[in-house]
C-alpha positions as CSV (number, residue, x, y, z in Angstrom):
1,X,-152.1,-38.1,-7.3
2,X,-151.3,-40.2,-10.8
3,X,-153.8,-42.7,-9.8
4,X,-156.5,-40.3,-8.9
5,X,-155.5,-38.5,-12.4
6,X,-155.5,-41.6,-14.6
7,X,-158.9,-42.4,-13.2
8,X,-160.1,-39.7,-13.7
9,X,-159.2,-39.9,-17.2
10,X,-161.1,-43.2,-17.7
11,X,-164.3,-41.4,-16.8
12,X,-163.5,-39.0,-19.3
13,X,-163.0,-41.2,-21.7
14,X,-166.3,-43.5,-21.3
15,X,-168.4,-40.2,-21.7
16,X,-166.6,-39.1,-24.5
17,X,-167.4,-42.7,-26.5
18,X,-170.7,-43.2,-25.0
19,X,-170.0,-45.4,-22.4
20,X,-172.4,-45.4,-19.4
21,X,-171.4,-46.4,-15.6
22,X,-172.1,-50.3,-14.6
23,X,-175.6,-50.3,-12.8
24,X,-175.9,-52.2,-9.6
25,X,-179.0,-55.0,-9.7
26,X,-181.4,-53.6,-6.8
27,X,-182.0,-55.8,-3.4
28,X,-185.1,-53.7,-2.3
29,X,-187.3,-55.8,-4.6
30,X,-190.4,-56.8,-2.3
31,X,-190.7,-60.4,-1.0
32,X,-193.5,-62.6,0.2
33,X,-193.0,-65.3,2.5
34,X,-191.4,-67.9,3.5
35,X,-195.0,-69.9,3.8
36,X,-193.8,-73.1,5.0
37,X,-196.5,-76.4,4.6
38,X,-195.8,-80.0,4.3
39,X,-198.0,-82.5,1.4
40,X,-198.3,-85.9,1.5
41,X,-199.0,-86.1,-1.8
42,X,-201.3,-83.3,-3.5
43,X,-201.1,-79.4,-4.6
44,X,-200.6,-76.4,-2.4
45,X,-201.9,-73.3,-4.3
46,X,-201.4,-69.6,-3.7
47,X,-202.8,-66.8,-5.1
48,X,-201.5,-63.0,-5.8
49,X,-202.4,-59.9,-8.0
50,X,-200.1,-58.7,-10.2
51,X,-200.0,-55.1,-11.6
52,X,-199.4,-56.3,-16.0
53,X,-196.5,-54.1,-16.0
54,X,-194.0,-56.6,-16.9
55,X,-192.2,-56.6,-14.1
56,X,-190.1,-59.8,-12.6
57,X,-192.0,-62.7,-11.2
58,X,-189.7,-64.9,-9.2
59,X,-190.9,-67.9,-7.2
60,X,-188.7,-70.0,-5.1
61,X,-189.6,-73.3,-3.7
62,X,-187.5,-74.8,-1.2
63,X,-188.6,-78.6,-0.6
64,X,-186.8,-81.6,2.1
65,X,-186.1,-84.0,1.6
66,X,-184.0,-82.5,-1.2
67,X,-182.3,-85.5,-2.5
68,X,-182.8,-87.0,-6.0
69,X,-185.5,-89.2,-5.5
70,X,-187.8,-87.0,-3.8
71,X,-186.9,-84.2,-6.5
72,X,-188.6,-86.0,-9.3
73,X,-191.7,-86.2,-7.3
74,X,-191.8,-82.1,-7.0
75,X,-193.2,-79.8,-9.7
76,X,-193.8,-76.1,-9.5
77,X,-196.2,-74.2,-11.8
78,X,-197.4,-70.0,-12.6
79,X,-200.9,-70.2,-13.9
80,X,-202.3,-66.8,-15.7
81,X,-205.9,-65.3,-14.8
82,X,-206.8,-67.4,-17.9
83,X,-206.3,-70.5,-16.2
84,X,-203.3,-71.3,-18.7
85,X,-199.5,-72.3,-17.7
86,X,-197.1,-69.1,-18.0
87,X,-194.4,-70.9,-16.7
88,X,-193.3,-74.2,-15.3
89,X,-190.5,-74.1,-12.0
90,X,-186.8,-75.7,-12.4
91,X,-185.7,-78.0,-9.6
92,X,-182.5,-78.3,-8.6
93,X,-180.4,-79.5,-5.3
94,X,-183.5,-78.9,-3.0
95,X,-184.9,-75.9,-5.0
96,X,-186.8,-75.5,-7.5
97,X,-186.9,-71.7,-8.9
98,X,-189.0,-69.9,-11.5
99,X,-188.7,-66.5,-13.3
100,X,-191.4,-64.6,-15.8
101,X,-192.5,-61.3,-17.1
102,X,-196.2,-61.7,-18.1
103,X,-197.9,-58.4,-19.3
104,X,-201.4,-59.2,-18.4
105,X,-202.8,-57.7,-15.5
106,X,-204.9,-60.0,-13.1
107,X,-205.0,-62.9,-10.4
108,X,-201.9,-65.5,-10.8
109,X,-201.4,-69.0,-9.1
110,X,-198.5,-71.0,-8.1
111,X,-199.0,-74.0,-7.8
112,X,-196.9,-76.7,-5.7
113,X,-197.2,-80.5,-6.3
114,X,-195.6,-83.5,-4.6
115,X,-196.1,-86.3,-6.5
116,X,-195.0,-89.0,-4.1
117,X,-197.7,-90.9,-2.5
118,X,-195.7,-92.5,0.9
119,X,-193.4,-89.2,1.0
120,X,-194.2,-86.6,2.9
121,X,-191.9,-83.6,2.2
122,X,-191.9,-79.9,3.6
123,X,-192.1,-77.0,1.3
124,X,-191.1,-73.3,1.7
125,X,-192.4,-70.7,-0.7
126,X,-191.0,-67.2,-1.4
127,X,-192.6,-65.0,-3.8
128,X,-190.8,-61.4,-5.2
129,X,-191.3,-58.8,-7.5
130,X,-192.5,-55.0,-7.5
131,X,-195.9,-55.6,-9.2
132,X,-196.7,-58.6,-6.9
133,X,-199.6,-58.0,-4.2
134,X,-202.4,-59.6,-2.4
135,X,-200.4,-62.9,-1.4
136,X,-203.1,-65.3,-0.5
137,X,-203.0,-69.3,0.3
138,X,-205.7,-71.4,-1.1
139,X,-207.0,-74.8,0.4
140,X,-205.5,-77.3,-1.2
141,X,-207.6,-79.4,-3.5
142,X,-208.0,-82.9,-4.0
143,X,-206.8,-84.8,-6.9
144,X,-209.5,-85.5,-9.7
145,X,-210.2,-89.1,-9.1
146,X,-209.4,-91.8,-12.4
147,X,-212.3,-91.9,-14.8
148,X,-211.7,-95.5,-14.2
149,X,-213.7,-95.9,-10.9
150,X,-217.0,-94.5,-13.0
151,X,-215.9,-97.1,-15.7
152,X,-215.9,-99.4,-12.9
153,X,-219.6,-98.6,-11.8
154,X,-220.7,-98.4,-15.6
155,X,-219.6,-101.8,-16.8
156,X,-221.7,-104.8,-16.8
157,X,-221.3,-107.9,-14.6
158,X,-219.3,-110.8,-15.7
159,X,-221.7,-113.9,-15.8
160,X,-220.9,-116.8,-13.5
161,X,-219.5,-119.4,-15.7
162,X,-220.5,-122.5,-14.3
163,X,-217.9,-125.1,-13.0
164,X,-218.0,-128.7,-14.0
165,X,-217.1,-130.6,-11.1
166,X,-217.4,-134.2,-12.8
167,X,-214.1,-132.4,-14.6
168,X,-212.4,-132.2,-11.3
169,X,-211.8,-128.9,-11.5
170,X,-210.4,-127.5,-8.5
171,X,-211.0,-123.4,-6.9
172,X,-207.5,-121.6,-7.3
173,X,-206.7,-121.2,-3.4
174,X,-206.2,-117.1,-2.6
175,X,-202.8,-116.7,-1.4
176,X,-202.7,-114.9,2.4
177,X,-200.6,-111.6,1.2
178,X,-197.8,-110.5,4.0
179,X,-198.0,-106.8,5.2
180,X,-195.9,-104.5,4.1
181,X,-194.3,-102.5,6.3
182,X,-191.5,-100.1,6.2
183,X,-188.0,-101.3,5.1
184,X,-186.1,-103.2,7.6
185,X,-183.4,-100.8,9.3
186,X,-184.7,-97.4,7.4
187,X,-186.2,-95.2,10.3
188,X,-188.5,-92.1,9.0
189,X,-188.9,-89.9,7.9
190,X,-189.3,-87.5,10.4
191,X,-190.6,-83.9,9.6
192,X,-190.1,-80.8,11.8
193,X,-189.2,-77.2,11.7
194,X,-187.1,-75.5,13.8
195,X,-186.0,-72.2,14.7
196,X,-182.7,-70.8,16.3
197,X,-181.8,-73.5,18.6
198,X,-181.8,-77.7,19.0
199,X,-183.7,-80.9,17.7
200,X,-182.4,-84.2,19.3
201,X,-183.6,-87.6,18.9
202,X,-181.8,-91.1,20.4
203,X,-181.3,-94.6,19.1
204,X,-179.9,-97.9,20.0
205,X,-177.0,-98.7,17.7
206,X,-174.5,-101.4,17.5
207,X,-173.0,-101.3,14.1
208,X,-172.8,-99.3,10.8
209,X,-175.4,-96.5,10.3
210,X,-176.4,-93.8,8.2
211,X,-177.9,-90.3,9.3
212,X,-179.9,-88.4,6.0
213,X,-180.8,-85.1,7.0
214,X,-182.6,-82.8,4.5
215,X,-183.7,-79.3,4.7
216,X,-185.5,-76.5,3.6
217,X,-184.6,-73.9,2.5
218,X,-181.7,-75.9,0.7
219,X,-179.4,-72.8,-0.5
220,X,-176.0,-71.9,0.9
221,X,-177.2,-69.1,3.3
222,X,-179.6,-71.6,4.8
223,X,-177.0,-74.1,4.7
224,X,-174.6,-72.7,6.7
225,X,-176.9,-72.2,9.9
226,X,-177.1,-75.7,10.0
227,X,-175.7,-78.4,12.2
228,X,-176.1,-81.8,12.7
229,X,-173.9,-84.2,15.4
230,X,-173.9,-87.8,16.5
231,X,-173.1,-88.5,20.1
232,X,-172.0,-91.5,21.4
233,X,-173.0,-93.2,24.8
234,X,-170.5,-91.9,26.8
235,X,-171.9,-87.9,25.8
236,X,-168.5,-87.4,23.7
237,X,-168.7,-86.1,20.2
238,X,-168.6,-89.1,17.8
239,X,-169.5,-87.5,14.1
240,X,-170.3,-84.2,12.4
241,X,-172.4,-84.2,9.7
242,X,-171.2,-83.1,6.0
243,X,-173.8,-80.5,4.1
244,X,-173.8,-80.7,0.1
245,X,-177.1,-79.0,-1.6
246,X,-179.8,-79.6,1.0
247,X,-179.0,-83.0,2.9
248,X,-176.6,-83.4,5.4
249,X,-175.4,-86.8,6.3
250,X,-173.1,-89.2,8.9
251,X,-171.7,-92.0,8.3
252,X,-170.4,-93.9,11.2
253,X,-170.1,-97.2,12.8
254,X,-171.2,-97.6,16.5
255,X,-170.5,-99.8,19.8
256,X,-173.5,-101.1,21.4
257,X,-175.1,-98.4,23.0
258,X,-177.4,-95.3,23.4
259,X,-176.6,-92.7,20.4
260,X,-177.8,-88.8,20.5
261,X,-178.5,-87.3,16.9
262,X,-178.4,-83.7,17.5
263,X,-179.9,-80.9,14.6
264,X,-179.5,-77.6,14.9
265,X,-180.3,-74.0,13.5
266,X,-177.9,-71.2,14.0
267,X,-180.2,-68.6,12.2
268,X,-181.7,-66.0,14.5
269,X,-184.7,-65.4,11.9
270,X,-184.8,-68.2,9.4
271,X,-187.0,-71.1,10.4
272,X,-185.9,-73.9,8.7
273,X,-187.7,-77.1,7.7
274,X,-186.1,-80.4,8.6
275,X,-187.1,-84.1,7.2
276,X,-184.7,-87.0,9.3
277,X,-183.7,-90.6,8.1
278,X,-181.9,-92.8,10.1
279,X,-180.5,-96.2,8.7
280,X,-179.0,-99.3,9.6
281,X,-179.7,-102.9,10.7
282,X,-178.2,-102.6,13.8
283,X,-180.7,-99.4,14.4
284,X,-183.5,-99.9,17.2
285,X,-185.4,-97.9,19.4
286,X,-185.2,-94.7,17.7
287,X,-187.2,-91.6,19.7
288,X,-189.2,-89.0,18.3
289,X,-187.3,-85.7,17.3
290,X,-188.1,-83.1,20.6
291,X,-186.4,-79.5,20.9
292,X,-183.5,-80.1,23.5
293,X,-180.8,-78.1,24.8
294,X,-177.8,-78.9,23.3
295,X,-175.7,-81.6,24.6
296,X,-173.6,-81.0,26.8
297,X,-169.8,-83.1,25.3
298,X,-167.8,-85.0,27.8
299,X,-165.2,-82.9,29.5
300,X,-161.5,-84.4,29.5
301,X,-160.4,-84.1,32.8
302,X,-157.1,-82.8,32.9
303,X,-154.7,-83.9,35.7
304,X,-151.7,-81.1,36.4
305,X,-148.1,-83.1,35.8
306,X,-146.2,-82.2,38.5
307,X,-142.4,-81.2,38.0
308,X,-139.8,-83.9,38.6
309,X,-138.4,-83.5,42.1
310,X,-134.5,-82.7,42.3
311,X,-132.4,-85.3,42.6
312,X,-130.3,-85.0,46.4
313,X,-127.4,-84.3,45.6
């Protein structure tokens, strides 16, 4: 009874001086997507109309890998139906997020870049906001090519200077240039999305090695539908996988054998996009990523100790 009467006396009290009651932020904004693509370099645009009545724009832009390096290669841009910028994305931990309140009414574009030329990464768009409509993806276009390739066409011939050969001047000899291929030990990435269920891959290891798994959508309700275990070659569990901010990762060292990376997504209705790295020098033989059952860990068999016999007395 005092407790209902002193609250009641609080209420009271806030009308009396003005106050007004806290108001709750609203969840039944509506949202568009996730549309999930992968670039290999290059822009992925999408259109949508937007009412002008200054109503919340938010774009999210989940991106794997989500790790440092691959983050500087990620932009995120709002264009106007001017063509000019209205706002340019934030990236952060696998995310990069972006918020405005434009009052003109028209067609808007995000825009989604990826910088990196030997990186693909996988992207997952989510638009929101009550003036938002018409979501639409546009075909990606190419990159404007340098000016310097017309340069190129445009400039005049070098002339052939002649050589004396009474000087015993010699041709320089052309140096045969070694491929280059991927770095020794570093396997992927490899890019896949998966919904509720298993990814494994396997991998002959003998050694230390390193297990980067990246994923996208990177935040913590995402992140805690996901799972990612290393399996040793007699089926028993050997690591589990640590999550921080969009990658998850193993570090373990390995007897010569046959090694089971296993991923997996908890979520009923979240697909998720994956992008997996595996590293080390003692690292061969490494499979592609294929949906699997999950694998089934080594049972302990347990042997009944039977009780001491009595002594004859």
């Amino acid at each position: 009874m005092t407790k209902r009467l002193v609250l009641v006396m609080v209420l009271v009290a806030l009308l009396v001086l003005g106050g007004t009651m806290p108001s709750f932020a609203q969840t039944d904004v509506p949202a568009f997507g996730p549309f999930a693509f992968t670039l290999d370099g290059g822009f992925a645009q999408y259109t949508f109309a937007y009412a002008g009545d200054g109503s919340e724009i938010a774009v999210e832009l989940g991106f794997a890998p989500g790790d440092a390096i691959a983050q500087r290669g990620v932009a995120l841009k709002l264009y106007g139906p001017d063509g000019a910028v209205v706002e340019t994305g934030a990236a952060e931990f696998g995310m990069v997020t972006l918020t405005a309140s434009p009052a003109a009414e028209g067609s808007y574009t995000v825009e989604a870049a990826n910088y990196h030329e030997n990186l693909p990464m996988q992207f997952s768009l989510v638009l929101r906001g009550e003036g938002i409509s018409d979501v639409a993806a546009v075909e990606a276009a190419a990159e404007p090519e340098a000016e310097a390739d017309e340069a190129e066409a445009e400039a005049p011939e070098a002339e052939e200077v002649p050589v004396d050969d009474a000087a015993g001047a010699q041709e320089p000899v052309a140096e045969e240039e070694e491929p280059q291929g991927p770095e020794a030990g570093v396997f992927g990435p490899f890019p896949f999305t998966l919904g509720r269920g298993f990814a494994n891959a396997t991998f002959g290891c003998a050694g230390d090695v390193v297990i980067d798994l990246s994923y996208a959508p990177g935040d913590a309700l995402a992140e805690s539908g996901v799972g990612l275990k290393l399996y040793g070659p007699d089926g028993a569990e050997a690591a589990t996988g640590a999550k921080s901010f969009g990658v998850a990762t193993i570090e373990a060292t390995c007897i010569d054998g046959t090694y089971t990376v296993e991923i997996a997504n908890y979520h009923e209705n979240l697909p998720i996009q994956f992008s997996l790295v595996i590293r080390g020098d003692g690292v061969s033989d490494v499979s592609a990523v294929e949906l699997a059952e999950p694998v089934e860990v080594a049972e302990v068999e347990v042997v009944d100790s039977a009780e001491p016999e009595a002594d004859a007395e």
